[in-house]
N, C-alpha and C positions, 0 to 999 in steps of 0.2 A: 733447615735449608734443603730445598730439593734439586737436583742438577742433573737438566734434561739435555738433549743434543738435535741442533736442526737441520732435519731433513732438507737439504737444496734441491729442489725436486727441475730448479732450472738449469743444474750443471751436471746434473746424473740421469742415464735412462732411468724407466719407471722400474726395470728389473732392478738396479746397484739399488733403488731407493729403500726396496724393500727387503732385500740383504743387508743395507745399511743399519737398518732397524730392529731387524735380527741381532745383529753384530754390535748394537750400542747396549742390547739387554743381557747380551753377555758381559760386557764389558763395568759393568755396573750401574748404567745411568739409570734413571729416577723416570722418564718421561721422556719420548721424541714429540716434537710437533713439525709439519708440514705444510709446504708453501701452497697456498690454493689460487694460482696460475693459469689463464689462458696461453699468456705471453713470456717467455723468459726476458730478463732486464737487457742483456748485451746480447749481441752476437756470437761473444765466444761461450755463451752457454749451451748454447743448440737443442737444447731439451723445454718440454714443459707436458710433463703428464697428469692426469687426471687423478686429483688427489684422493677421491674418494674410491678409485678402484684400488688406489696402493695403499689405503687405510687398509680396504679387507682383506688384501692379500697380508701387509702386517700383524692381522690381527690374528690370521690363520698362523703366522710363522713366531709368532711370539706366544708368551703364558703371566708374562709380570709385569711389563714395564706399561708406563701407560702410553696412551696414541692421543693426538690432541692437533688441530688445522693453525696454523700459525700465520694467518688464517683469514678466512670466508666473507666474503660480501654476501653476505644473504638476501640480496635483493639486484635488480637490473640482468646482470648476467644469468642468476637463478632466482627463482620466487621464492620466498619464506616456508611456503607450504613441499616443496622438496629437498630443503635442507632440513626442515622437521621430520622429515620421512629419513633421510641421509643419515642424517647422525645418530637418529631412533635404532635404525639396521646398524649402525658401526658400533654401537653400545652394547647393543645385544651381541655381535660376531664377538667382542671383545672381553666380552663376560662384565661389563662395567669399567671399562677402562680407559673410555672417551672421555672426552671436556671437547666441547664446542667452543673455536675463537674464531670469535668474530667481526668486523670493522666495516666502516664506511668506505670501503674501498680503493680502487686505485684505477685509471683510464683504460693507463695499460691493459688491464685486463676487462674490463667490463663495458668498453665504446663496442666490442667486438661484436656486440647482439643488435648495434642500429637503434639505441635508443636514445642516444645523445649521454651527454656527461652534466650532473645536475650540478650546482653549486654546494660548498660544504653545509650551509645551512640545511639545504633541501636533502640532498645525503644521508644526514643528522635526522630529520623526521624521517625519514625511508628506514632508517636503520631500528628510530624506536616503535615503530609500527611492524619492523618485520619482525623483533624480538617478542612484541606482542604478539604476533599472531603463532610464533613458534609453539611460545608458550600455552596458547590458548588449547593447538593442535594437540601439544604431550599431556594436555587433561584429562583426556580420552572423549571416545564421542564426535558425533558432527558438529563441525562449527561453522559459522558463516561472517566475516569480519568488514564491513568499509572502512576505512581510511580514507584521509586526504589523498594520498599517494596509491595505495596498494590497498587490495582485494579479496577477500575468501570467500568461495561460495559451496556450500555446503560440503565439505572435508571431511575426513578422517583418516589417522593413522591407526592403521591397523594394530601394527606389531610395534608393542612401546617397552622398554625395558621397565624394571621393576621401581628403578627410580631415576627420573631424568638428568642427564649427563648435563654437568655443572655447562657454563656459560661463562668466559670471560670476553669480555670487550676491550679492543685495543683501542687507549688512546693517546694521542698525537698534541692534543691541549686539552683547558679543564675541563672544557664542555662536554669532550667525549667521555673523560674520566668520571665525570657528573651523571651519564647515560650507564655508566658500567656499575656504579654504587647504586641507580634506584632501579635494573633493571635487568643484570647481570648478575654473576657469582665471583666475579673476580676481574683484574685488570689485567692488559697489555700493553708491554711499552717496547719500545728498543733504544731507547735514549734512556741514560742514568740523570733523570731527571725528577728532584725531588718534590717540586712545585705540584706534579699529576699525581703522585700517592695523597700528598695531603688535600689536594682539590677532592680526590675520591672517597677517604677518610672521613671529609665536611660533610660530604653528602650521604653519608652514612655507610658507606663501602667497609666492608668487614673481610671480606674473601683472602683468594690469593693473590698474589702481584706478581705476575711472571714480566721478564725484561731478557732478551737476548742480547747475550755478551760476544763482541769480535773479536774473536781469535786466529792466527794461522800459525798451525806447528807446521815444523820442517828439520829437519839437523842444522838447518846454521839462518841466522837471521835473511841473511839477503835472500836464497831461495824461497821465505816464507813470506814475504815485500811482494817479492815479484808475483808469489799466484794469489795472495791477496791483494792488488792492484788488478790482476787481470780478471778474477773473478767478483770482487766486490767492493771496486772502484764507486760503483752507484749508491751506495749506502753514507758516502761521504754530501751526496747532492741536497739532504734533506728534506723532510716530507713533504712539505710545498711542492718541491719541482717531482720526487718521484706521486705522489699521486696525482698529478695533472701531464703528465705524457703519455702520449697514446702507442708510442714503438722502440722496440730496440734502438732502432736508426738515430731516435732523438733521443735517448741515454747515451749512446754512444756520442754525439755532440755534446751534450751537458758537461760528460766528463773527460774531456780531452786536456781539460787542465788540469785533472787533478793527478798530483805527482806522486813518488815513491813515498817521499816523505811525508807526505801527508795521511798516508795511509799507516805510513811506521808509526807516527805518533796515536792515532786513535785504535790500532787493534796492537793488543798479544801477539808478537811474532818472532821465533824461533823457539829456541829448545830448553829453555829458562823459562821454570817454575814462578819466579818471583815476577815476571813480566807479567805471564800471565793472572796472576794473583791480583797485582796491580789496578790492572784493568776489571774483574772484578768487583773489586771492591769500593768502585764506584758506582756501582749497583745497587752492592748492599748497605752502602751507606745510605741509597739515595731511597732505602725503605723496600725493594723488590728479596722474594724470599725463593721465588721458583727462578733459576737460570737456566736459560736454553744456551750450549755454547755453540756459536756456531764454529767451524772449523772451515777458515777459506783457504787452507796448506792445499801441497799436491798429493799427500800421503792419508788416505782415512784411515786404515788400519793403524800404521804407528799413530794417527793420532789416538783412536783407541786403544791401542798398548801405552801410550805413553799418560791419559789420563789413570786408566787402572793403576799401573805401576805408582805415579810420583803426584798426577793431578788432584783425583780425585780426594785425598784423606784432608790434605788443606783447603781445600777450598770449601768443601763441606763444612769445616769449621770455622769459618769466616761471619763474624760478625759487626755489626756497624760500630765505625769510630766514635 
């Protein structure tokens, strides 16, 4: 079991983000991964920096932990052919310490370039053509690719690390889990949902399975309610609605009804070990081996003092019922 910690790169400047990462590698974690955002989700996040500049800054401030996009539409917003260049250069700043995640996207962030928003099917070819041409790109040499969709014409990456930074693909249902088995290295989920390990499994998926777990530490529960309502209320709206909104404005309507309670019951919140275990361990029953935890408290630090100290040694040891 590996246990990683998620960068919010929508509730923090780009500086906290990368002190953040700093501060999770002391603190013992396994692996950060990072939100790759045009748009933050609500208004009371106020942030959304450029993910790929605060890889290399973490990758200069770190020496062990790994870095990893939690993660990338590699196509509409950016082309295939500079995320193949992107995470070539983050592999190497990192000494081998990337993993590329990547997904069919989300409005919010990818209407921003004027190309319109494709349907999930059309998304789904964009995505296995863009992982194709990535791949094509880290062979070395020029390449030149058509697609249905997407285009290469005469390319090359220069500067390629020694061996290509794995690939996991996030999916949302089996199809994409089915895209991540014949074309990726590994899955992403954020739902403890056992249906996508085994859709991926079928298809021959062998990799990792990373799944981000919702947690908010705080010293008493209500305090840890309230900043995870006010920060990650939209997580409750489910994938449908958040990858088909195009702004804050319309997440901030979607979740006007979701209440305290409803948040108490789906995340880890206050200062009990066993809560957060809990929640957990719906993960790793549901087959995921990498966890990202996200922390939606108002405290990072005590949350990293308080993982060190009591979280981390159980949960590590956590295996499926």
């Amino acid at each position: 079991m590996k246990i990683g910690f998620k960068l919010i790169a929508e509730a923090y400047s780009p500086q906290e983000m990368v002190r953040q990462a700093a501060a999770a590698e002391q603190a013992g974690f396994d692996f950060v991964e990072i939100s790759d955002h045009y748009h933050p989700w609500l208004f009371s996040h106020e942030h959304s920096g450029f993910a790929w500049s605060m890889l290399a800054a973490a990758a200069e401030r770190t020496s062990r932990i790994e870095l990893a996009t939690g993660v990338t539409c590699p196509f509409i917003r950016y082309h295939p052919a500079i995320i193949a260049q992107a995470a070539a250069t983050t592999a190497l700043l990192s000494e081998g310490r990337f993993t590329l995640g990547v997904g069919a996207g989300e409005r919010l962030n990818e209407h921003v370039v004027g190309g319109g928003w494709p349907s999930v099917t059309v998304r789904h070819e964009m995505l296995r053509e863009a992982l194709e041409i990535i791949r094509l790109l880290w062979s070395g040499g020029y390449h030149s690719y058509q697609g249905k969709h997407l285009a290469l014409d005469d390319a090359r990456v220069f500067d390629l690390p020694p061996e290509p930074p794995p690939i996991v693909v996030a999916g949302g249902g089996e199809r994409a889990a089915r895209i991540a088995a014949e074309l990726g290295d590994g899955l992403f989920a954020t739902e403890p949902r056992s249906e996508l390990n085994r859709a991926y499994e079928e298809a021959g998926g062998t990799g990792r399975k990373y799944a981000e777990v919702p947690l908010s530490w705080a010293k008493d529960e209500a305090t840890a309610v309230s900043s995870a309502h006010r920060l990650f209320r939209f997580g409750l709206s489910g994938w449908k609605v958040q990858s088909e909104l195009p702004n804050p404005i319309n997440f901030e309507a979607a979740t006007a009804s979701v209440t305290e309670d409803d948040v108490r019951r789906a995340f880890g919140c206050g200062p009990d070990v066993p809560r957060h275990l809990e929640v957990a361990q719906q993960f790793v029953d549901a087959g995921f081996d990498h966890l990202a935890l996200i922390n939606a408290g108002p405290d990072v630090d005590g949350f990293f003092e308080f993982f060190a100290s009591e979280l981390r040694e159980p949960l590590s040891a956590l295996s499926p019922n």
